[in-house]
N, C-alpha and C positions, 0 to 999 in steps of 0.2 A: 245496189251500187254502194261503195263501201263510203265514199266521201261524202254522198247525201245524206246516208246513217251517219256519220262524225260530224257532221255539222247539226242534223237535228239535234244528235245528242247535247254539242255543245251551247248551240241555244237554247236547250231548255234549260240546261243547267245553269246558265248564266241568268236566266230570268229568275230561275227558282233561290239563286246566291242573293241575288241583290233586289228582291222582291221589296225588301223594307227598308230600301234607301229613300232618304226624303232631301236630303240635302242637296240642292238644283248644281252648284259643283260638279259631284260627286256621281250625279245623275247625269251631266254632260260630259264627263269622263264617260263613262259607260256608253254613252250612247257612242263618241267617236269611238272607240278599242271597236263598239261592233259593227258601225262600218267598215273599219280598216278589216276586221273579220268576214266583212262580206265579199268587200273586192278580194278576199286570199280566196274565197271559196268561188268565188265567179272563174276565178285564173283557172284554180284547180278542176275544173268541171272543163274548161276550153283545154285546156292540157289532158286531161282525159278520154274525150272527144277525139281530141288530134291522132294520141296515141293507142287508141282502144284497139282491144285483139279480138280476132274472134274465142268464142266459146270452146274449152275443152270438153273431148271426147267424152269426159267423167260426168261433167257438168249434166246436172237434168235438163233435160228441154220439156219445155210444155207443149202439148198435145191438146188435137179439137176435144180429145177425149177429158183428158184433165182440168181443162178450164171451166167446165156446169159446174 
């Protein structure tokens, strides 16, 4: 799913940016942006949800065979 890869992505990379902040500020700013980051990704997962398609013809499917 493309939005739960862009969101891992963008969490880790927000941890790994701001790994060596000390300043409690600075470190409260961050901590709200990544709520406000998580209610966008909560919406975008129920919006996705709602409007999900089925899979194309192209698309691989997995098989009993493929899954061992």
């Amino acid at each position: 799913m493309l939005v739960t890869e862009y969101a891992l992505k963008r969490i880790k990379d927000g941890f790994k940016e701001s790994k060596d902040v000390t300043d409690e500020k600075k470190l409260l700013a961050l901590r709200n942006s990544a709520l406000e980051n998580l209610q966008v990704i909560k919406r975008q997962v129920v919006i996705g949800e709602m409007y999900s398609a089925a899979p194309l013809v192209i698309e691989k499917k997995e098989t009993n065979e493929n899954k061992s």
